[in-house]
Structure formats: C-alpha cells, structure tokens
DRENNU-985780 format. One record per atom (N, C-alpha, C): residue number from 1; residue in one letter; atom name; z negated, y, x negated. Coordinates in Angstrom, 3 decimals. Layout:
residues N
  nr rest atom       zz       yy       xx
 NUM    A   CA        Z        Y        X
...
END
This chain:
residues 113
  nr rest atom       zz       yy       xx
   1    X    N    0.000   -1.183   -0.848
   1    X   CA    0.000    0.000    0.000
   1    X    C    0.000    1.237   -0.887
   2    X    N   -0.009    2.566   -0.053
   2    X   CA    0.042    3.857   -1.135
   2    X    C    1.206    4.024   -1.858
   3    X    N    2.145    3.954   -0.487
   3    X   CA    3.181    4.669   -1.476
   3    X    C    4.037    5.619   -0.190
   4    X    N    3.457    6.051    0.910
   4    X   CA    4.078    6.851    1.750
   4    X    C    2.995    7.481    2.054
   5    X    N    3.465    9.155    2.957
   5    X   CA    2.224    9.901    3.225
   5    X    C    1.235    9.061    4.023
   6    X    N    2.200    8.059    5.032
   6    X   CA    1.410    7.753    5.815
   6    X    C    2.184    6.232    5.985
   7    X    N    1.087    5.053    5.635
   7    X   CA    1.072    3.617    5.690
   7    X    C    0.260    2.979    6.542
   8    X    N    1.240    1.943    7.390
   8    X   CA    0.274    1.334    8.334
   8    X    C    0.829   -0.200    7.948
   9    X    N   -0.109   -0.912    7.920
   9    X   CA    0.249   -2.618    7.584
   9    X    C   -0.576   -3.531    8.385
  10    X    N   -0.127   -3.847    9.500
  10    X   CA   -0.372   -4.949   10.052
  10    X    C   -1.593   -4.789   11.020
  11    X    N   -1.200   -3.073   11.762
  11    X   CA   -2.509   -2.506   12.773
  11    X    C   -2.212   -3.212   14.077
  12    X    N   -3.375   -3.702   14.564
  12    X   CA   -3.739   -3.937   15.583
  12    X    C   -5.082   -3.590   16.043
  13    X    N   -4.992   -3.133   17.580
  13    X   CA   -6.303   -2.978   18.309
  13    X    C   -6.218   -3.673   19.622
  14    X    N   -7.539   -4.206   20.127
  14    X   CA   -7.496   -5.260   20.978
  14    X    C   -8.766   -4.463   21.889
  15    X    N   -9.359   -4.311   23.444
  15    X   CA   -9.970   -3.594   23.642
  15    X    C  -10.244   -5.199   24.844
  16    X    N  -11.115   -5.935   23.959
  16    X   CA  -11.421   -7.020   24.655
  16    X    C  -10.052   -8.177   24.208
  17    X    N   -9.694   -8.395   25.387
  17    X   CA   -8.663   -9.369   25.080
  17    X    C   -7.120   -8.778   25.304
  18    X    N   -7.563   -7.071   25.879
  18    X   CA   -6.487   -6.414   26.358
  18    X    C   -5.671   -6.271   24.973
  19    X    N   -4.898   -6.251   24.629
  19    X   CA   -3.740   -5.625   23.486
  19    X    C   -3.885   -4.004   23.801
  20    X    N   -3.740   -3.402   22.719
  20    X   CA   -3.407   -1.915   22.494
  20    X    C   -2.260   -1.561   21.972
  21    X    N   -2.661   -2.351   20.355
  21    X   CA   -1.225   -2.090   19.289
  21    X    C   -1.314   -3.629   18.897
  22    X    N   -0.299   -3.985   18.413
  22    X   CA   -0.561   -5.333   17.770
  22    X    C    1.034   -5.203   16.757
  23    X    N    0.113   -5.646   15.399
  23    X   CA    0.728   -5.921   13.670
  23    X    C    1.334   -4.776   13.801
  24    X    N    1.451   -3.513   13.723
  24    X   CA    2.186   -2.283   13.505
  24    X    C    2.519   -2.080   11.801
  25    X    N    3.586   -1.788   11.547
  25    X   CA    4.231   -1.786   10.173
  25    X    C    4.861   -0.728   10.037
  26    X    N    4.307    0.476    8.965
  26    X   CA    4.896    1.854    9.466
  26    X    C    4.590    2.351    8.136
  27    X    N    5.953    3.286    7.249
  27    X   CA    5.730    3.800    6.083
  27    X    C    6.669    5.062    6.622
  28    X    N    5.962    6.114    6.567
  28    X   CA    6.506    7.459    6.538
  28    X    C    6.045    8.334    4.811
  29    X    N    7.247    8.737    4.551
  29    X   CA    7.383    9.072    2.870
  29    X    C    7.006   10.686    3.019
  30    X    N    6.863   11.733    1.801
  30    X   CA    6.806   12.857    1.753
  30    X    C    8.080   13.255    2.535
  31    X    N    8.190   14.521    3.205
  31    X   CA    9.236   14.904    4.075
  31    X    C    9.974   14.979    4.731
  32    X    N    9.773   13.710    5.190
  32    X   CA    9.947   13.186    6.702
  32    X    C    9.327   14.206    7.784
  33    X    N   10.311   13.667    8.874
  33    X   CA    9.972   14.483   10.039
  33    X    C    9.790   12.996   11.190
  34    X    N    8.431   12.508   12.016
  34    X   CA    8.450   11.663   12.387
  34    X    C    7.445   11.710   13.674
  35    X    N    8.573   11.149   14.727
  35    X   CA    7.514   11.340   15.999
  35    X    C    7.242   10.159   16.669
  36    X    N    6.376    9.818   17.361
  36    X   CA    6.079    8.572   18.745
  36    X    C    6.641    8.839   20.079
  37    X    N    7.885    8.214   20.320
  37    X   CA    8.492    8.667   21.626
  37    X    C    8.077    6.843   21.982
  38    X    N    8.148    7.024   23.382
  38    X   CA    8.055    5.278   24.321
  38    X    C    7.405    5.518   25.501
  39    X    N    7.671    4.516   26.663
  39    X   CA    6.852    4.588   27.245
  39    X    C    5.345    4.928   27.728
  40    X    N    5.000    5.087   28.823
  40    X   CA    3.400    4.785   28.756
  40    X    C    2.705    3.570   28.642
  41    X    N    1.380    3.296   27.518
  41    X   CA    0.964    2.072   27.233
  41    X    C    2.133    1.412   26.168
  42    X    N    2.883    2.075   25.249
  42    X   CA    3.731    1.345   24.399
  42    X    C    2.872    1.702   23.035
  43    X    N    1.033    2.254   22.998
  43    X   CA    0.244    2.184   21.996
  43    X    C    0.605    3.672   20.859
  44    X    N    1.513    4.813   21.246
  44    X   CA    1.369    6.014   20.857
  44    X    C    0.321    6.473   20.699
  45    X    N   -0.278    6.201   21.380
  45    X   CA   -1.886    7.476   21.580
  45    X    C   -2.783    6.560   20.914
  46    X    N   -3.220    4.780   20.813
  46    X   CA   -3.932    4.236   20.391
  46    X    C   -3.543    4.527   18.902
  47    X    N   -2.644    4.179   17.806
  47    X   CA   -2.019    4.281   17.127
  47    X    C   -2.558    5.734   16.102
  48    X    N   -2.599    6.377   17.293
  48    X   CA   -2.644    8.106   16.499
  48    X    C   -4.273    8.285   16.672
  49    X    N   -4.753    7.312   17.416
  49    X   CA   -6.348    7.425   17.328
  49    X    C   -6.856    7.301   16.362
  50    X    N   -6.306    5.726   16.002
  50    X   CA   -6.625    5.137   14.893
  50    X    C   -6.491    6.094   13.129
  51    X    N   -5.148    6.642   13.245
  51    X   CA   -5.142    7.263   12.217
  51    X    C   -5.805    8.429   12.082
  52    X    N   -6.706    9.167   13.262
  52    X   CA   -7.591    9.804   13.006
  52    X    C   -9.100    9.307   13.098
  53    X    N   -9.054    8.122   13.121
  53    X   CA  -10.621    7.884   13.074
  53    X    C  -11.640    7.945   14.233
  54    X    N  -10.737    8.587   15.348
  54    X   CA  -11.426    8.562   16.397
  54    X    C  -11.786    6.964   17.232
  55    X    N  -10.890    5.817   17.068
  55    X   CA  -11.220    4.384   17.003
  55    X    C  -10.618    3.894   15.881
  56    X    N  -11.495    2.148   16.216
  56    X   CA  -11.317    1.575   14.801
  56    X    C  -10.118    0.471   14.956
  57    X    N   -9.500   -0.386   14.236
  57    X   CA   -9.035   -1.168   14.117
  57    X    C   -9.472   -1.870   14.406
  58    X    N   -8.521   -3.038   15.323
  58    X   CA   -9.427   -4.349   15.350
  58    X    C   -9.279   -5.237   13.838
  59    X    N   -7.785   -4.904   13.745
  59    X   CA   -7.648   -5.435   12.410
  59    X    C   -5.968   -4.355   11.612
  60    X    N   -6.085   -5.114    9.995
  60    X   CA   -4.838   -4.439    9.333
  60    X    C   -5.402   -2.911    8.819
  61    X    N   -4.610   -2.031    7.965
  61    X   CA   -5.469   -1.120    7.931
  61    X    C   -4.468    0.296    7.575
  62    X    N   -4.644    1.302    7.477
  62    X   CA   -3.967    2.462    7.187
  62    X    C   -4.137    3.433    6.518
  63    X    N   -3.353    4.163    5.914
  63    X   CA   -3.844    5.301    5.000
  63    X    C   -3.138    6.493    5.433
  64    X    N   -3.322    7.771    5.128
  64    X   CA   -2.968    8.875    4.966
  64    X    C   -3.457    9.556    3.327
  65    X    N   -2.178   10.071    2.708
  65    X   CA   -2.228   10.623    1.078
  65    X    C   -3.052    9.646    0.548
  66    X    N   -3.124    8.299    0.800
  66    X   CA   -3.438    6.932    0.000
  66    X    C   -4.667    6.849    0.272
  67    X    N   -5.426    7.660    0.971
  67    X   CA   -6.737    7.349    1.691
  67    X    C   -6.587    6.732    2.690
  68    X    N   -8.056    5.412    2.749
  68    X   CA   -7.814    4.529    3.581
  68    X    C   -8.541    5.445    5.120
  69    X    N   -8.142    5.433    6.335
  69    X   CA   -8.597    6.264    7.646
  69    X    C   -9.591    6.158    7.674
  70    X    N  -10.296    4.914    7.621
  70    X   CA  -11.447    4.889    8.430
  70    X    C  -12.444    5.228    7.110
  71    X    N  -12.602    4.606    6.111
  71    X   CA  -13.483    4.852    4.938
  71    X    C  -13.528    6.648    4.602
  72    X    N  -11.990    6.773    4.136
  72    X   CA  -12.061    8.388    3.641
  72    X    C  -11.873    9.408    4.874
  73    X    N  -11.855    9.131    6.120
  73    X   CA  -11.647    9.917    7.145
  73    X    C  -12.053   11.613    6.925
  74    X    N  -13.382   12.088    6.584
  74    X   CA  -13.513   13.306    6.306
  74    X    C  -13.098   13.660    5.489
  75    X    N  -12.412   12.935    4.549
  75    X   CA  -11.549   13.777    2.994
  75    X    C  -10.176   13.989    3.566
  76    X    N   -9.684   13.046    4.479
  76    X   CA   -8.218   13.223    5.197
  76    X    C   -8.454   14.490    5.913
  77    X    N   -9.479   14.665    6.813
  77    X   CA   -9.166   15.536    8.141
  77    X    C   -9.581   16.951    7.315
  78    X    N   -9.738   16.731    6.203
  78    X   CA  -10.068   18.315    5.479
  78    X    C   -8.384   19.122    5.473
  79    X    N   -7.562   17.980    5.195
  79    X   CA   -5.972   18.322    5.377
  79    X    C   -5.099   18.106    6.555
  80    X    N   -5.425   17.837    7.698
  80    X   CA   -4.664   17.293    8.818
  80    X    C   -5.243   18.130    9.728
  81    X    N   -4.488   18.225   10.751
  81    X   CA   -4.677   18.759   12.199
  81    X    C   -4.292   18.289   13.121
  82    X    N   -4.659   18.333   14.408
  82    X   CA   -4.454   17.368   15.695
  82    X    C   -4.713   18.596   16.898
  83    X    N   -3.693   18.465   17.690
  83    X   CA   -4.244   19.168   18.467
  83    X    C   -3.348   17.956   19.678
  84    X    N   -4.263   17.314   20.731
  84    X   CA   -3.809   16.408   21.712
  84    X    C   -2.791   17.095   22.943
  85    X    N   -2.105   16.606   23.483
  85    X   CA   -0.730   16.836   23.816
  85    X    C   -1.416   17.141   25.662
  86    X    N   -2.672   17.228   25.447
  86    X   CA   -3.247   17.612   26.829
  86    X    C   -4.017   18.904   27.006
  87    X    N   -4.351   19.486   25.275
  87    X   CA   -4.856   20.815   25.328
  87    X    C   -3.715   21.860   26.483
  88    X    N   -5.136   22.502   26.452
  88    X   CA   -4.506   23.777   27.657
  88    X    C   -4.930   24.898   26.863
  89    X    N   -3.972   26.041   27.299
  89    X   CA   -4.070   27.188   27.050
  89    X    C   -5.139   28.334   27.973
  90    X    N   -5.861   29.302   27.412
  90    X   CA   -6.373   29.675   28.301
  90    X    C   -5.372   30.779   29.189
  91    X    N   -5.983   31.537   29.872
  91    X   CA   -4.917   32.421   30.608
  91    X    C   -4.399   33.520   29.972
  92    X    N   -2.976   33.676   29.502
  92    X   CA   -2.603   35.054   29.015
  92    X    C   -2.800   34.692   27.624
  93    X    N   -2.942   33.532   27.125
  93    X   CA   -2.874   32.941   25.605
  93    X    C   -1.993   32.796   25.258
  94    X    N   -1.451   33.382   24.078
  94    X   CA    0.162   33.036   23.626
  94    X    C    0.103   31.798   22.044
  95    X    N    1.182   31.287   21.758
  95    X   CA    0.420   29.743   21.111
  95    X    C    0.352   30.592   19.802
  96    X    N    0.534   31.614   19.167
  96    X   CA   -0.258   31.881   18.062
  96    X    C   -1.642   32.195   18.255
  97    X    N   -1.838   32.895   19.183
  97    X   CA   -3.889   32.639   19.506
  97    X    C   -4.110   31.529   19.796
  98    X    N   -3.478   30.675   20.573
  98    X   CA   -3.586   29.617   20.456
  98    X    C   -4.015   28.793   19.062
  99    X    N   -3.186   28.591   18.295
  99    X   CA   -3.252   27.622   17.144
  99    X    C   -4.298   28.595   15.978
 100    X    N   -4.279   29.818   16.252
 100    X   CA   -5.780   30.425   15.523
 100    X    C   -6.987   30.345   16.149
 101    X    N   -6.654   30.077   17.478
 101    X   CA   -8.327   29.550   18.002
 101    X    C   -8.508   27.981   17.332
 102    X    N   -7.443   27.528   17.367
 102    X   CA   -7.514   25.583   16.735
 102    X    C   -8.508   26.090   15.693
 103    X    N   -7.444   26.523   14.695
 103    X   CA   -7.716   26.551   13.532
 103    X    C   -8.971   26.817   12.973
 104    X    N   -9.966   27.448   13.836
 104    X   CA  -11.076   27.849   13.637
 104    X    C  -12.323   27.053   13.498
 105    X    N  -11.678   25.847   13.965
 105    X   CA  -12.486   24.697   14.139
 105    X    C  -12.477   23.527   13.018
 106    X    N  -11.860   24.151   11.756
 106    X   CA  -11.347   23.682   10.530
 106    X    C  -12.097   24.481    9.380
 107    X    N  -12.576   24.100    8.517
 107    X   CA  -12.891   24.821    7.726
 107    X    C  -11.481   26.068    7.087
 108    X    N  -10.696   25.874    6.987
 108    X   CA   -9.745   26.422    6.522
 108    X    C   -9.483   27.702    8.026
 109    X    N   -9.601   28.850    7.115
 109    X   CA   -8.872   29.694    8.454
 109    X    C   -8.052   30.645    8.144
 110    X    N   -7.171   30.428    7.251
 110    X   CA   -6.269   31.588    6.597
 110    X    C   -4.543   30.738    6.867
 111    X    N   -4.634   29.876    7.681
 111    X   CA   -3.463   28.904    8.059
 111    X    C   -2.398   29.469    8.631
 112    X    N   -2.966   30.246   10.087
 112    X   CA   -2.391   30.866   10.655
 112    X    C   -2.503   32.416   10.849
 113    X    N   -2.961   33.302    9.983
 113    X   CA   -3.137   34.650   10.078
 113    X    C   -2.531   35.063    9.260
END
C-alpha cells in the first residue's frame, strides 16, 4: 500500500449481517479528480465514512497521504475537509460565507479569506 493519495484494499463494512461495502479496491494518485456517483445504498456514503473515521471497518484497510484512517485519523483531518452533501445554508448565505463559516471549524483559517 502507499502509493496513491488515497488507497483502499479490500474494505468492507458489514452492519450485522447487512453488507455496506464489501472488498472495495481503490487507488486514486496525486491529481486526480475523483468522484462517487451510483445509486442509493451502492456504499458512497459508507465508504467516505470510513475514510473519515467517522465508522470503522469491518475489515481491509485504507490510507490517505500513506496514513492509515483509522490509526492516524487526527494527523489526516489536520489536511482534509468534508463538508456532507446535506449541509444547509443559512438564509441570505452566499457559499463563500459559507465555506468560511466551515472553515472555522478547522484549525486552519486563512483557506478561504
């Protein structure tokens, strides 16, 4: 492993006996541009959990910049951002206040100003 920004080998999550993701095999390199399009329940959102640490693997494992997710998770999220595809805007928010209110919630706040 460790040789793309982002490596996944052989992820699966199981939530009981239900399937989530199962054996996922995924190498995205420096400068790539790469998205999760599929159905609903085709394991997008489990998938992107996982690589933030918000759940665990049932099994297989993943990295981001050759850190493993779940072990180095706070050294990753010092460089990554997430903002979920269900945030709302408040009223009369335009997405640069937007993504500087995110941002605020990062140690880093000179991202977007």
């Amino acid at each position: 492993m460790n040789s793309g920004i982002i490596d996944i080998r052989n992820l699966s999550k199981y939530y009981g006996k239900t399937r989530g993701i199962e054996n996922i095999n995924l190498e995205i390199e420096e400068g790539e541009i790469f998205g999760f399009i599929g159905p609903n329940g085709a394991g997008k959102s489990t998938t992107i959990r996982i690589l933030l640490n918000l759940i665990f693997p049932t099994s297989g494992s993943a990295q981001i910049f050759g850190l493993d997710v779940v072990k180095q998770s706070k050294e990753i999220k010092r460089n990554i951002g997430y903002i979920p595809s269900d945030a709302n805007l408040y009223d009369k928010m335009d997405v640069h206040e937007f993504l500087n209110y995110c941002v605020r919630f990062y140690l880093r706040k000179d991202i977007y100003t």
